[in-house]
C-alpha positions as CSV (number, residue, x, y, z in Angstrom):
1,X,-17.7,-43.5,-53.4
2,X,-15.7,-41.9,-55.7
3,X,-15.3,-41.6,-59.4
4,X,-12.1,-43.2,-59.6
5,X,-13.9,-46.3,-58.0
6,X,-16.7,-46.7,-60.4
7,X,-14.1,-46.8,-63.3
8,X,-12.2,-50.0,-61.6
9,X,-15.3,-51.5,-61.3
10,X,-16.1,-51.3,-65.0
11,X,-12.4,-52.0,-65.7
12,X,-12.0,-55.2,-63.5
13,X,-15.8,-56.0,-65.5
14,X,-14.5,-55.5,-69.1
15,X,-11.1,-57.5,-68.0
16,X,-12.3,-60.0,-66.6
17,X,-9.4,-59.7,-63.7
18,X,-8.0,-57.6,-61.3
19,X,-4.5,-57.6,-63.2
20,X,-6.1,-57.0,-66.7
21,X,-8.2,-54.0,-65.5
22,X,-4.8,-52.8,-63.5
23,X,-3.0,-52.9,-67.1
24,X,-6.3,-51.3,-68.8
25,X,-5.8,-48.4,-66.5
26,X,-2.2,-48.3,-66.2
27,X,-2.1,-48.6,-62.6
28,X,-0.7,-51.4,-59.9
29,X,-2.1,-54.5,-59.3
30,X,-2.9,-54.0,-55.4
31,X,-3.9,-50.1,-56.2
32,X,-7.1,-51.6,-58.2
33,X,-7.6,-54.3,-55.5
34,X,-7.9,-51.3,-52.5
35,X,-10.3,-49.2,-55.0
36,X,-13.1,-52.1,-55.5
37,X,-12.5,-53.2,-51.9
38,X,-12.7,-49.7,-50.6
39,X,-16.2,-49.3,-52.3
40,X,-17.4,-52.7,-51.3
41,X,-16.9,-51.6,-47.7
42,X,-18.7,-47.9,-48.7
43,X,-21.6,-49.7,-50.1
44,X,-21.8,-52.7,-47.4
45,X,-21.8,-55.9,-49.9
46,X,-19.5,-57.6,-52.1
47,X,-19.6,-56.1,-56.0
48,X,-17.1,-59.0,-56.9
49,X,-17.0,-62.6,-56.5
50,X,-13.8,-63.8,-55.9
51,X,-14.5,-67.7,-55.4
52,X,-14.0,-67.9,-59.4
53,X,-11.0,-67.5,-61.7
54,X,-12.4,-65.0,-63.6
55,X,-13.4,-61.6,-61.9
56,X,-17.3,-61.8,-62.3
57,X,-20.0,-59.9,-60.3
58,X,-21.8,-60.8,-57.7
59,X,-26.2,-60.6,-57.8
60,X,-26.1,-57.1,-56.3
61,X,-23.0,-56.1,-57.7
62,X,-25.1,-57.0,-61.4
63,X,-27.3,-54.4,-60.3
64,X,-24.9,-51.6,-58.9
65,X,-22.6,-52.0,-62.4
66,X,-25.5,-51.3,-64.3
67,X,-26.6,-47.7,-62.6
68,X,-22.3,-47.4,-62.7
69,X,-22.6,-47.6,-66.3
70,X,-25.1,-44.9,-66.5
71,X,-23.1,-42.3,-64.2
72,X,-20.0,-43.1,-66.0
73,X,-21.6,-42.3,-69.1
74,X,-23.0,-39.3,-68.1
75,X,-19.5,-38.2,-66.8
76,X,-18.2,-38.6,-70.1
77,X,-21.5,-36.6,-71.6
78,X,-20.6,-33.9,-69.2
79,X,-17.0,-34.0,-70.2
80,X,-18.0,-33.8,-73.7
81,X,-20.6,-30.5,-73.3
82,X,-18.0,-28.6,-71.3
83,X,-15.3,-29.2,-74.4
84,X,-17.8,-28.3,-76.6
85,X,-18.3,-24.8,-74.4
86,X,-14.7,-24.1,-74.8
87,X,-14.8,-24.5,-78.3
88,X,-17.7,-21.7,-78.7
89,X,-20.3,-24.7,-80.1
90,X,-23.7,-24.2,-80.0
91,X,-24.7,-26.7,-77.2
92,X,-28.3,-27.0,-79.8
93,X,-30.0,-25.2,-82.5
94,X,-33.6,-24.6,-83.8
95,X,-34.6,-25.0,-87.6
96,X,-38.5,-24.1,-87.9
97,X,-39.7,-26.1,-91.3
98,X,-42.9,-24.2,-92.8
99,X,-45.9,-25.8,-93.6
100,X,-45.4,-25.8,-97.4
101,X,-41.9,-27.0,-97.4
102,X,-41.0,-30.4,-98.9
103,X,-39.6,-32.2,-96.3
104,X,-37.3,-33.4,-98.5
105,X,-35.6,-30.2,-98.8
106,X,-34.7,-29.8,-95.1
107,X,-34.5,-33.6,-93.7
108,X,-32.0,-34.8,-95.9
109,X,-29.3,-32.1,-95.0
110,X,-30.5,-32.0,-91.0
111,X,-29.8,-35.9,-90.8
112,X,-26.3,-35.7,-92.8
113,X,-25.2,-32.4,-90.4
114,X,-26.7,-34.2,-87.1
115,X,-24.2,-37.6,-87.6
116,X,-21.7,-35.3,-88.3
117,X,-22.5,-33.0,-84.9
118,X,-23.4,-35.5,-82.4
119,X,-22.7,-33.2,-79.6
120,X,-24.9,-30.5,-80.7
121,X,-29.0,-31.5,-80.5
122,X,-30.9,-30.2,-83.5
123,X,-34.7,-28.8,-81.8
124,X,-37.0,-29.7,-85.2
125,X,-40.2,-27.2,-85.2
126,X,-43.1,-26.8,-87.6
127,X,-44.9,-23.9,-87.8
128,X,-47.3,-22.5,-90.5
129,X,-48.1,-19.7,-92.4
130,X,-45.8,-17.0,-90.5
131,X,-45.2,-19.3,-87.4
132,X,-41.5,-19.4,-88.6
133,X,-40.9,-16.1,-89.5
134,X,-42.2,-14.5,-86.1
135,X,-40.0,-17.2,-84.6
136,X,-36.7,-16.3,-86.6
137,X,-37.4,-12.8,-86.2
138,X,-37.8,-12.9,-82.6
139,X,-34.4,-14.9,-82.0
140,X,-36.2,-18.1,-81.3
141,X,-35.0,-20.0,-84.2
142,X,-31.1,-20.1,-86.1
143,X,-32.7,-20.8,-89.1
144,X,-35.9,-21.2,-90.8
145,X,-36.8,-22.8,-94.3
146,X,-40.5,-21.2,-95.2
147,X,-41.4,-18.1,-97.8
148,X,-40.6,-14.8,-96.5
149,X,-40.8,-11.0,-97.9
150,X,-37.3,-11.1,-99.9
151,X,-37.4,-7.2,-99.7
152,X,-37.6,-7.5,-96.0
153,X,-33.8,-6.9,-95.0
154,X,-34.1,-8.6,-91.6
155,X,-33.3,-11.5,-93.8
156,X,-30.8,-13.4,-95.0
157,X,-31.7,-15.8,-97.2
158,X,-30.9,-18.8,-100.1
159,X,-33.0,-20.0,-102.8
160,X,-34.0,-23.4,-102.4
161,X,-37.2,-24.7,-104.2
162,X,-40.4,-23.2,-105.9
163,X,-44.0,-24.7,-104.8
164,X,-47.4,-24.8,-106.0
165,X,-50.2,-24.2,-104.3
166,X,-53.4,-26.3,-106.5
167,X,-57.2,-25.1,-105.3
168,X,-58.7,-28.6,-104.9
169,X,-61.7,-30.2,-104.0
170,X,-62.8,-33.8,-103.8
171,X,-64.8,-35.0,-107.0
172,X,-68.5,-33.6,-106.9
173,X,-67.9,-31.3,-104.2
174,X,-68.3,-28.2,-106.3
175,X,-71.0,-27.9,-109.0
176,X,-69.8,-27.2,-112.0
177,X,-70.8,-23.5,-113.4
178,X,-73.1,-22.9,-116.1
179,X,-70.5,-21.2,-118.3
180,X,-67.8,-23.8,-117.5
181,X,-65.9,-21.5,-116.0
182,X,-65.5,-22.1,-112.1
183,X,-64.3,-18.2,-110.3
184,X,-64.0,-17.4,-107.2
185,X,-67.6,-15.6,-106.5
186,X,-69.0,-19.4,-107.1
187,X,-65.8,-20.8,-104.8
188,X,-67.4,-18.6,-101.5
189,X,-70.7,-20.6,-101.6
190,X,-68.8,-23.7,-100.4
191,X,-67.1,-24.1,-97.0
192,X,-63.2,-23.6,-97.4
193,X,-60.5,-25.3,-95.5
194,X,-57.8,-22.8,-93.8
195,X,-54.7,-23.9,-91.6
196,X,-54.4,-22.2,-88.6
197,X,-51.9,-19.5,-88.4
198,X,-49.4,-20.2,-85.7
199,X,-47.6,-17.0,-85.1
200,X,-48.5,-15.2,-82.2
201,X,-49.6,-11.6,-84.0
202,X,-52.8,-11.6,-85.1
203,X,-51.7,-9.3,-88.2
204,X,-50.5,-12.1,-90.2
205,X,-51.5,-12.1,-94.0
206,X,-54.0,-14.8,-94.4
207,X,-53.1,-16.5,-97.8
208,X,-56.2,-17.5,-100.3
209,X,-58.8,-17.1,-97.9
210,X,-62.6,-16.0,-99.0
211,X,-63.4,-13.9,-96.5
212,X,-67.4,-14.5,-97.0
213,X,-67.0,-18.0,-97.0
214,X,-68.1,-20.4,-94.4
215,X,-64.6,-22.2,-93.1
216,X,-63.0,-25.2,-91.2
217,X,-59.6,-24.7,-89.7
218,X,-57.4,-27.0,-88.9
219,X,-53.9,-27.2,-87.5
220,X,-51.6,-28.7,-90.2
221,X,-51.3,-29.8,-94.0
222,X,-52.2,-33.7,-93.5
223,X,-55.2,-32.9,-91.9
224,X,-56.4,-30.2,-94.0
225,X,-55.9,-32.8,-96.9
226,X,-58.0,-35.5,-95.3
227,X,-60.7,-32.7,-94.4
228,X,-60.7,-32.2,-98.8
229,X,-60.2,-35.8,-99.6
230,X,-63.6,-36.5,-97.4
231,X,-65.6,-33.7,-98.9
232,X,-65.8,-31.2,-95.8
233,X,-64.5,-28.8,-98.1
234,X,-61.8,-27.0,-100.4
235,X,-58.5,-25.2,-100.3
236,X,-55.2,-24.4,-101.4
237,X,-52.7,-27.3,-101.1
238,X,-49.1,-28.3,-101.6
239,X,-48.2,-29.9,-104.7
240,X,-45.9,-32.2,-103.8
241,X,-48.4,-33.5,-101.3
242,X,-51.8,-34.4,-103.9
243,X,-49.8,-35.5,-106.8
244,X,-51.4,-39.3,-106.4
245,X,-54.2,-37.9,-105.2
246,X,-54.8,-35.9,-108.7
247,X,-53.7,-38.7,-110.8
248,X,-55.7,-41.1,-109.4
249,X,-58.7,-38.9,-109.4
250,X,-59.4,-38.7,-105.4
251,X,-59.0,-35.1,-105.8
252,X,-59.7,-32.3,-108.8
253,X,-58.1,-29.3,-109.3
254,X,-60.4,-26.1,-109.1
255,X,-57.5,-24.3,-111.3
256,X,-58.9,-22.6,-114.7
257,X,-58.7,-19.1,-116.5
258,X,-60.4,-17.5,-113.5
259,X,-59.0,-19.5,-110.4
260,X,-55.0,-20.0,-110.8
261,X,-52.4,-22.4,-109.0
262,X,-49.9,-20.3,-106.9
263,X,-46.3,-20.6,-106.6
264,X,-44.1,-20.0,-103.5
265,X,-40.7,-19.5,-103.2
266,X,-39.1,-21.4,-100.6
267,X,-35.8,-20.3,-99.3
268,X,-33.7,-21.4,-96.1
269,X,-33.3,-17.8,-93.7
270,X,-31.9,-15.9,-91.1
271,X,-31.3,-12.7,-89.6
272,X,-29.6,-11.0,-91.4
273,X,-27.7,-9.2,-88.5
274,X,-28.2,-11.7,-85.8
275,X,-24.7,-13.4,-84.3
276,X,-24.0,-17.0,-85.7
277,X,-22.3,-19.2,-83.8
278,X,-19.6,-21.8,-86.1
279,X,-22.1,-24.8,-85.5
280,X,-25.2,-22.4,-87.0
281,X,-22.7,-21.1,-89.8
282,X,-21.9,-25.3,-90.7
283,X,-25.5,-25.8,-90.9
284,X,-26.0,-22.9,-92.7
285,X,-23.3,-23.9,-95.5
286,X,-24.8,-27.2,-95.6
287,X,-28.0,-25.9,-97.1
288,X,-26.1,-23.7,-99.7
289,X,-24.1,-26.7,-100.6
290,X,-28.0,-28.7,-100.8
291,X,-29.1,-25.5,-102.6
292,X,-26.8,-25.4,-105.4
């Protein structure tokens, strides 16, 4: 069986004829007849039935063309990644999206730069608190788009968006205080809800955590805002994601002259001296041009 076979067989398929796929693949007439035949005998049955005008395949020839199909096409795949290796393209690149990013900042530019980079497959990883920093930093990710230390010159990085963090609670959760103003001190009486961190060192900076206060972790965003919408406690969440929740009163914010909303810079980031391949450097100048 050789290669050149399979592709008569799809040619005399598509042509509906010996003498059309012959034209299709600029070759002789007889030339395409010996290639089918010459496989027929390989495989021990008949791929074509010739008791009809037209060229049309037989009940086990249906069933060989459609495994054909898939090697061909994986010929052609493999054709494709070794062009793309000549070229110096990234064969695939990993964006870590932080667990206070609005997904609308990333998603938007990563679907755009993936129709217009078939060939290269975009790996898509959340991670949370410094989850994508300890990634970045360690050469596991091209590009990350989180908070980071901006006097940290590992980086490299762009300005993209500013979060808020609102303490909230669902309604009745938290008594109110006797002098109207809610602090902190009263906060570590009720049982908070943290995300777990997912970077590897255990000296990550836990953000807006009361250490004295009785906790329940959890692993991402939409579950630590289900956790607060059903009254298993309180914590820190993205804006972007309680906006209906506050306005339709499900949730309340805990934010007053002694407890205050947060704000995070997000930015898209790098490292700053690590090599960037033309792919990475595309990506990276389509969230600039998204940036601006």
């Amino acid at each position: 069986m050789t290669f050149q076979q399979l592709e008569a067989l799809r040619a005399v398929v598509e042509a509906g004829s010996f003498q059309g796929a012959a034209r299709f693949l600029n070759k002789t007439h007889p030339s395409v007849i010996t290639a089918i035949r010459n496989l027929e005998l390989g495989l021990g049955f008949d791929l074509i039935d010739r008791r009809t005008y037209r060229a049309t395949l037989t009940r086990e020839g249906q069933e060989f063309y459609q495994k054909c199909l898939h090697v061909l096409d994986e010929v052609k795949n493999l054709e494709t990644h070794a062009l793309q290796i000549a070229a110096g393209d990234e064969i695939e690149l990993n964006i870590v999206i932080g667990d206070v990013t609005p997904p609308e900042l990333a998603l938007p530019v990563i679907k755009e730069f993936s129709r217009d980079h078939p060939n290269t497959q975009i790996n898509l990883l959340f991670e949370n608190i410094g989850g994508p920093n300890e990634r970045l930093l360690a050469g596991d990710a091209d590009i990350i788009v989180h908070h980071i230390d901006k006097v940290d010159r590992r980086y490299e990085y762009k300005d993209m968006a500013s979060v808020q963090l609102i303490p909230v609670a669902a309604p009745n959760f938290i008594a109110p205080p006797l002098d109207g103003e809610l602090g902190y001190d009263a906060l570590a009486t009720y049982t908070q809800c943290i995300i777990r961190d997912t970077a590897m060192d255990g000296g990550q900076k836990n953000y807006h955590v009361l250490e004295k206060a009785a906790r329940i972790t959890v692993g991402d965003q939409h579950t630590k805002k289900q956790v607060i919408l059903m009254g298993l406690g309180w914590g820190h969440m993205p804006s972007f994601m309680i906006e209906a929740e506050l306005e339709s009163g499900d949730l309340v914010s805990l934010s007053g002259p002694r407890i205050h909303n947060h704000s995070i810079e997000i930015v898209i980031a790098r490292r700053a001296n690590g090599s960037v391949g033309k792919v990475a450097q595309q990506l990276w100048q389509a969230f600039e041009t998204a940036s601006a």
